[in-house]
C-alpha positions as CSV (number, residue, x, y, z in Angstrom):
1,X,-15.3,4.2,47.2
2,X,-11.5,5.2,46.2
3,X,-10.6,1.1,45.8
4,X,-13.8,0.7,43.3
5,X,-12.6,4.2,41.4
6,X,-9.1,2.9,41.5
7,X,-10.3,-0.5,40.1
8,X,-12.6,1.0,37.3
9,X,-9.8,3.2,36.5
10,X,-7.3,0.2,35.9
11,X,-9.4,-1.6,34.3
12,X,-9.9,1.4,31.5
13,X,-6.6,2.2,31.2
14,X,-5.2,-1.5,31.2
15,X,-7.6,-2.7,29.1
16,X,-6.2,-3.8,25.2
17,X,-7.4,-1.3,22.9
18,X,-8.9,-3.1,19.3
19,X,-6.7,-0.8,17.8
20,X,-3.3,-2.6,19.3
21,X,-5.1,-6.4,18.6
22,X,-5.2,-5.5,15.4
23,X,-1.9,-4.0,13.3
24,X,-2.9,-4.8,9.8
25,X,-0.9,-6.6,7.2
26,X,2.0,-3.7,6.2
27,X,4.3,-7.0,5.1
28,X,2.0,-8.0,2.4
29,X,1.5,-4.7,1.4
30,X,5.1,-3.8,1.3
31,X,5.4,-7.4,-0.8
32,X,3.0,-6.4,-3.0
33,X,4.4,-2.9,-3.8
34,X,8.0,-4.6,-4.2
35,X,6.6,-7.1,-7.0
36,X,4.7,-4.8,-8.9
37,X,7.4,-2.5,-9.0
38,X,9.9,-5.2,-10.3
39,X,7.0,-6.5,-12.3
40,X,7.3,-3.0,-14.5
41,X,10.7,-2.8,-14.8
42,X,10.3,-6.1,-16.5
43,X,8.1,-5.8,-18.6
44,X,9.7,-1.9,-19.6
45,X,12.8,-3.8,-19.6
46,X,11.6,-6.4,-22.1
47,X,9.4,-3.9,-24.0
48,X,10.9,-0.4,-24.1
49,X,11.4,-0.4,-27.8
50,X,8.0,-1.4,-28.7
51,X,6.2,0.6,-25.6
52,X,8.2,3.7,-27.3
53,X,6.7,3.2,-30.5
54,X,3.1,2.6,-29.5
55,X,3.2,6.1,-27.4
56,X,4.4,8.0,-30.4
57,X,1.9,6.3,-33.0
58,X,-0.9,7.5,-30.3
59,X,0.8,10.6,-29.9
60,X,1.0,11.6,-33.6
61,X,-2.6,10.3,-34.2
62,X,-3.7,12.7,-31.4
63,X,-1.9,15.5,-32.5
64,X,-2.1,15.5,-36.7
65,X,-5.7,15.7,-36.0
């Protein structure tokens, strides 16, 4: 009886989880946070004067109201 407890035991506990099959795709996340950050500094880069300007036509037309 001990050897079948022992086996059913083993088997349990040795046995690969889903969980540890399966670790998800963290680079392609990471790769994708990295390019969209570099993506906005581009374009604010690029656009900063203009992006300026369109906030504070949006921000005076909220605010003279």
């Amino acid at each position: 009886m001990s050897l079948l407890l022992t086996r059913l035991f083993l088997s349990l506990v040795l046995k690969p989880r889903p969980a540890a099959k399966e670790r998800g795709d963290v680079p392609g996340w990471v790769l994708i946070t990295v390019m969209t950050a570099g993506l906005v500094v581009a374009i604010w880069t690029l656009a900063q004067d203009q992006l300026k300007a369109m906030l504070e036509r949006a921000l005076d037309s909220v605010t003279n109201k």
